[in-house]
Each structure stands twice: as C-alpha cells, then as structure tokens.
Backbone as numpy.savetxt, mean C-alpha at the origin, in Angstrom:
# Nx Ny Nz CAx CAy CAz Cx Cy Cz
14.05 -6.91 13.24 13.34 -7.30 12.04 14.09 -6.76 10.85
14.45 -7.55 9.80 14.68 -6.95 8.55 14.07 -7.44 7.55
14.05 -7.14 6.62 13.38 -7.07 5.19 14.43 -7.18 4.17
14.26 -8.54 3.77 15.64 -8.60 2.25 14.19 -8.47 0.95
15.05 -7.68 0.27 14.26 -7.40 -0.85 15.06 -7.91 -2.25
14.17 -8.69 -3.14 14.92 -9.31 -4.04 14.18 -9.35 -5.57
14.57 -8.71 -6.34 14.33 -8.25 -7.39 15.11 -9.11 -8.84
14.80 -10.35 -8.63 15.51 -11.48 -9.67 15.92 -10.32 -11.31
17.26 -10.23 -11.78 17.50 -9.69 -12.96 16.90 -10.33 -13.91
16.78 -11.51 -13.90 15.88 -12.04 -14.95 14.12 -11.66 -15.49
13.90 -11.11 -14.16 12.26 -10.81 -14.16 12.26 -9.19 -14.28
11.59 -8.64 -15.24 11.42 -6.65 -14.85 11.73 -5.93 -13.80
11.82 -5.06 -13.66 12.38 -3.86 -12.94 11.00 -3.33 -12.42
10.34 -4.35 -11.26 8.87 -3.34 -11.00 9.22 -2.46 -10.28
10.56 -1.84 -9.89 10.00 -0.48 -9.02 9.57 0.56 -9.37
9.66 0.44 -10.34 8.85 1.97 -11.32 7.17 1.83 -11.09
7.20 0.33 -11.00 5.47 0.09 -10.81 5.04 0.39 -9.62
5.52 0.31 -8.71 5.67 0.52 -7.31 5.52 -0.55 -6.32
6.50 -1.68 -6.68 6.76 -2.86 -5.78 7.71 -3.87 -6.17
8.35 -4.60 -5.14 9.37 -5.68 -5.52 8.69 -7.10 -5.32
9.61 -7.70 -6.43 9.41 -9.16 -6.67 8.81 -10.04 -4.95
9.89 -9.84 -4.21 9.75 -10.70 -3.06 10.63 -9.92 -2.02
9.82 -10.22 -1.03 10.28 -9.33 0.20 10.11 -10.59 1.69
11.43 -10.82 2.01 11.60 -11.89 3.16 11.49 -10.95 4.06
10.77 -10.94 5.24 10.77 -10.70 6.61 11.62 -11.84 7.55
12.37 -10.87 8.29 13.18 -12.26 9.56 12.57 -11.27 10.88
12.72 -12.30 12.02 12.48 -11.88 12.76 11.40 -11.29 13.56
10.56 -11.45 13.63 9.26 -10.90 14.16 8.20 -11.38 13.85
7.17 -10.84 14.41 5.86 -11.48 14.29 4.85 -10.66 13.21
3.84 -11.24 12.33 2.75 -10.30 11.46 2.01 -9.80 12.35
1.97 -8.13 11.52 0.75 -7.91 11.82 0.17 -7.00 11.20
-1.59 -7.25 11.00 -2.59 -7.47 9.74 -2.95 -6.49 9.89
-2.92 -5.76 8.60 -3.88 -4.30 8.71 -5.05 -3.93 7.76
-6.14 -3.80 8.13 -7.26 -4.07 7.55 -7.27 -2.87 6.05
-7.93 -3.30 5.25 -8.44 -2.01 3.92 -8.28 -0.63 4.65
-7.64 0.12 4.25 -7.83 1.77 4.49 -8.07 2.64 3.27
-9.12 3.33 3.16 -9.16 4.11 2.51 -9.56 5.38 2.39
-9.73 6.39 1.59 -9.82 7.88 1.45 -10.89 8.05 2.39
-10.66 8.11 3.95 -11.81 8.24 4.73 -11.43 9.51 5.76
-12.22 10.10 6.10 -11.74 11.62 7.20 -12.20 10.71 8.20
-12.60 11.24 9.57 -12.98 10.92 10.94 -14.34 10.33 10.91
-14.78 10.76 9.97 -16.53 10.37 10.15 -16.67 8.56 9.23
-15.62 8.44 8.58 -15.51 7.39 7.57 -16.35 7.65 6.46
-16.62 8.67 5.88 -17.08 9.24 4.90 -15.65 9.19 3.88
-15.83 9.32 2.16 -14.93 9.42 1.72 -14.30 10.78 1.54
-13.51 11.06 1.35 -12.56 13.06 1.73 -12.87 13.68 0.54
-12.62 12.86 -0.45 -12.66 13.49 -2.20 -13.35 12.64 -3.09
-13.44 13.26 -4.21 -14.07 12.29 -5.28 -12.92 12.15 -6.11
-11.74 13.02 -5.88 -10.38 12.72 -6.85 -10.07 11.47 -6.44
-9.07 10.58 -7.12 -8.60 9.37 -6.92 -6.91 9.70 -6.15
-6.19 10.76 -6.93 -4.94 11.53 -6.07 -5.23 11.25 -4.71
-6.46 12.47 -4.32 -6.61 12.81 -2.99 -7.14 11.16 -2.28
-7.66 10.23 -2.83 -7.73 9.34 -1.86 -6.67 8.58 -1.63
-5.84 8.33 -2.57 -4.73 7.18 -2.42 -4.12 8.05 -1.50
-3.62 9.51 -1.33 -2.49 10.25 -0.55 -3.52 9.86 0.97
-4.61 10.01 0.88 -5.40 10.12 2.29 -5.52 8.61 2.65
-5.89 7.42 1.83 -5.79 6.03 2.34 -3.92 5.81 2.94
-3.35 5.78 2.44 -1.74 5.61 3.07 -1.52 6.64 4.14
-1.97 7.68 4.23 -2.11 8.19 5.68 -2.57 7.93 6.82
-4.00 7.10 6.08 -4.75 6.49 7.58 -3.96 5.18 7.84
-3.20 4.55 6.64 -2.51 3.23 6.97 -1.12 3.52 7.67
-0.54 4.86 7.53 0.38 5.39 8.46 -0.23 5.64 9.68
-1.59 5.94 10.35 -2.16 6.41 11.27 -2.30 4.76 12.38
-2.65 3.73 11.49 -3.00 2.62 12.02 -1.58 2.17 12.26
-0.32 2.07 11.56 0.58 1.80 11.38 0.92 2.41 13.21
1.10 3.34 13.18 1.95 4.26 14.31 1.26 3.73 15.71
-0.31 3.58 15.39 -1.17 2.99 16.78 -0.86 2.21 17.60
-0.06 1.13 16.40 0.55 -0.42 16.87 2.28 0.32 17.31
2.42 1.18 17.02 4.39 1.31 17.26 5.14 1.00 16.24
4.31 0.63 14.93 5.06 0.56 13.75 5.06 1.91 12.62
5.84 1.47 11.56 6.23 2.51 10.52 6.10 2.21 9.54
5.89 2.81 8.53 5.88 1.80 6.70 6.92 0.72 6.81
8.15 1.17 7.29 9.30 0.15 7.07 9.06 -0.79 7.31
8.10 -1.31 8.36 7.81 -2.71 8.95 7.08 -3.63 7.81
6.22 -2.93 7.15 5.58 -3.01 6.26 6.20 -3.89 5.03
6.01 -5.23 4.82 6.19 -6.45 4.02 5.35 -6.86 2.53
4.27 -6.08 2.86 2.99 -6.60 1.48 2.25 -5.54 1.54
1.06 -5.18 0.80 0.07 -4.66 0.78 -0.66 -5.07 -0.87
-1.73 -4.74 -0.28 -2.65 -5.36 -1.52 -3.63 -3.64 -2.13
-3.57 -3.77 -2.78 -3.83 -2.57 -3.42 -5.23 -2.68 -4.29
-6.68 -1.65 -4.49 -7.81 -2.31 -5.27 -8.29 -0.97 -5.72
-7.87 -1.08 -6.67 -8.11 0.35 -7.56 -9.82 0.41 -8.23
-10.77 1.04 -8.42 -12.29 0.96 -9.37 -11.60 1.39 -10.60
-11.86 0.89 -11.56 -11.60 0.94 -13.11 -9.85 1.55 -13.31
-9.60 0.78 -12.95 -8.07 0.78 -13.04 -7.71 1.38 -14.69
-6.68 2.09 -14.77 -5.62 2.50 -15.86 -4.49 3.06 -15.79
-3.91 2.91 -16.58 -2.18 3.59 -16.54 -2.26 4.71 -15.83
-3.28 5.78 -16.30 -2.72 6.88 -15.15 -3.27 6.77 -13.54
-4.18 5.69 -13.09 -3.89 5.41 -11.83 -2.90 4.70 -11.30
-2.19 3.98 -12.19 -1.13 3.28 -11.70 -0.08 4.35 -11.78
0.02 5.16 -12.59 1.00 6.24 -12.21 1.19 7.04 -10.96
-0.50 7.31 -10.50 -0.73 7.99 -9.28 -0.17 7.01 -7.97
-0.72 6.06 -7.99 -0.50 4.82 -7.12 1.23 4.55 -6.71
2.04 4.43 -8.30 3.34 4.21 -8.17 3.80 5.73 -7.97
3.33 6.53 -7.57 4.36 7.60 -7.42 4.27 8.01 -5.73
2.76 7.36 -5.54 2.45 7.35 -4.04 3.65 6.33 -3.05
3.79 5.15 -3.90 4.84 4.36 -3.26 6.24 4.65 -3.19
6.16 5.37 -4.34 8.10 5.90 -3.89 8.27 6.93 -2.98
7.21 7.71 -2.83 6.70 8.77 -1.59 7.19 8.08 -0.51
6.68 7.22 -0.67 6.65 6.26 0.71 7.14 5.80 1.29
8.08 4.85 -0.13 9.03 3.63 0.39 10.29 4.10 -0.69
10.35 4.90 -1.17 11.47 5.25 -2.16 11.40 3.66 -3.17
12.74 3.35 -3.27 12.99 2.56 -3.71 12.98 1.14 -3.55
12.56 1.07 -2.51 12.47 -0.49 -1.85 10.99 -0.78 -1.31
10.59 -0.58 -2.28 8.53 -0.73 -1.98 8.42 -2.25 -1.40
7.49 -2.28 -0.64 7.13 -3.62 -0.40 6.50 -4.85 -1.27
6.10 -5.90 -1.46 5.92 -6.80 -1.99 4.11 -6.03 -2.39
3.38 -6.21 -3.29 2.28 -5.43 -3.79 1.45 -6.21 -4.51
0.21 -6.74 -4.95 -0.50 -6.67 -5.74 -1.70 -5.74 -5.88
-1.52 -5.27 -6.89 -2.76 -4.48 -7.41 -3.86 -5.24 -8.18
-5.18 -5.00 -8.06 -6.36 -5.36 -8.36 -7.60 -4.92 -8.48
-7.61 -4.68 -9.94 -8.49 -3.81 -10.46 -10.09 -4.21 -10.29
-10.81 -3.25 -9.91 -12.26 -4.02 -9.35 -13.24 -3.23 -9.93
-14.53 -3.33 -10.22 -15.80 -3.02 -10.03 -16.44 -1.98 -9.23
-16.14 -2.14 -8.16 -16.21 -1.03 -6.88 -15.90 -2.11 -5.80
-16.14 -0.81 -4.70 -15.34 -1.24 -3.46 -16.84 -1.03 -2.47
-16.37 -1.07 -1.13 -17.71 -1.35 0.33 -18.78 0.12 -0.23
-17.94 1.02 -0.87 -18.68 2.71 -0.64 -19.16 2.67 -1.65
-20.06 3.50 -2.13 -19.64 3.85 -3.43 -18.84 4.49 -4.25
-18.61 5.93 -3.58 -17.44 6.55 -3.72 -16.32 6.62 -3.14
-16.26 5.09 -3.03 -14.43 5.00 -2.96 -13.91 4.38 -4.47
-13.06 4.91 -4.30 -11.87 4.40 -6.01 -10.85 3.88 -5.28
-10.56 4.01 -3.77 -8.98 2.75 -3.91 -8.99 2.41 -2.37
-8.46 1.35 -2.34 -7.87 0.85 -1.01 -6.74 0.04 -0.67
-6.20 -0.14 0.57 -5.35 -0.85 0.60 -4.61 -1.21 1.82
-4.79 -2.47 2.06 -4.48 -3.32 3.19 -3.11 -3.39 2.76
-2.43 -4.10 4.82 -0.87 -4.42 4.20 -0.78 -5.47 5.57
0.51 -6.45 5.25 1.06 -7.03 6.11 2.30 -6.27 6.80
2.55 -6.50 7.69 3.74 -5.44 8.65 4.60 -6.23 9.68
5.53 -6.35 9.74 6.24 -7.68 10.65 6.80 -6.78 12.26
6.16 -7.16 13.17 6.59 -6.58 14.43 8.42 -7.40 15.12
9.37 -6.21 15.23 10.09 -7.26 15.64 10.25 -7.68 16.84
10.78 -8.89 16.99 10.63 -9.98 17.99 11.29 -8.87 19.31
C-alpha cells in the first residue's frame, strides 16, 4: 500500500493546519474506523480539557488502529468534529497531527458542531485506513 500525497502549489500550504490537499491510496483494501473519542475503558469522557481529549481520542484511534494490524500510516482521511470550534483548538488539533503524522498528515476535514453523542465530549474523530492487498 502507498499513499501519494499531493499538495497542488497553487492551493495553500495546509500542513500547518494539519492535513493535505489529496491523498491517493494504491493498493489495498478500506478500512472504516468509527468516531473515537476522549473515552477511558468505561466510555466515560477522561477530561473536561479539550488537549487531554484530542491526545486521548487519537490514542484510542491508535488502539483500534493496531487491533486490525494497522498503524496511522495506513491511515488516508479522517474527519475531525470539534464543539465550538476556534483558532486555538485548531492549534491544539494541528499540533496533535504533526505528533502523529509529521508532515504528511492525511487527507482531513474538520467540522465545527454544536455538540457531539456525550455531553462532555468536545472532539472526535473517525478515519479511513487502506489495508494492503
């Protein structure tokens, strides 16, 4: 499986945001990984900080990730849903992704919401992941 990542010069520089333009997967098959978020064992939320959940949601999506035999790298998209979104969660968010993926983040939308299933959740985030053939 590889991942071409393509960042048209004509269009911004989102990796600072924490994602690229378009990300081709070859080779392999999807596979779907449901909302994860700031949840411990009990599925309760861990914190009321927004930090501590985004670092704890991408952990459990590393946790689900590893279940299947995969790794972030496999990892093609993710959809991202912040509660009352602003610059400094997108700061938190984009600094979580270069954690992650350094420089070659996966394909991303973020989407700012109302709330989410909990009440006290502030973020989540599903992803697509390509198994290779």
């Amino acid at each position: 499986m590889s991942r071409i990542i393509t960042n048209p010069a004509v269009l911004h520089d989102p990796v600072p945001f924490g994602y690229s333009h378009v990300v081709e997967a070859t080779g392999g098959n999807p596979v779907f990984i449901a909302g994860q978020y700031g949840s411990g064992d009990d599925g309760q939320v861990v914190s009321p900080g927004f930090a501590e959940q985004v670092e704890r949601a991408f952990a459990n999506l590393g946790t689900a990730l590893t279940a299947v035999g995969l790794t972030f790298e496999h990892v093609v998209r993710v959809g991202t849903y912040v509660v009352d979104h602003d610059a400094d969660k997108l700061h938190v968010l984009a600094g979580q992704v270069e954690r992650t993926w350094g420089d070659r983040p996966p394909a991303q939308t973020l989407i700012g919401v109302a709330s989410l299933a909990l009440p006290d959740m502030l973020f989540e985030i599903d992803a697509v992941a390509i198994r290779p053939a």
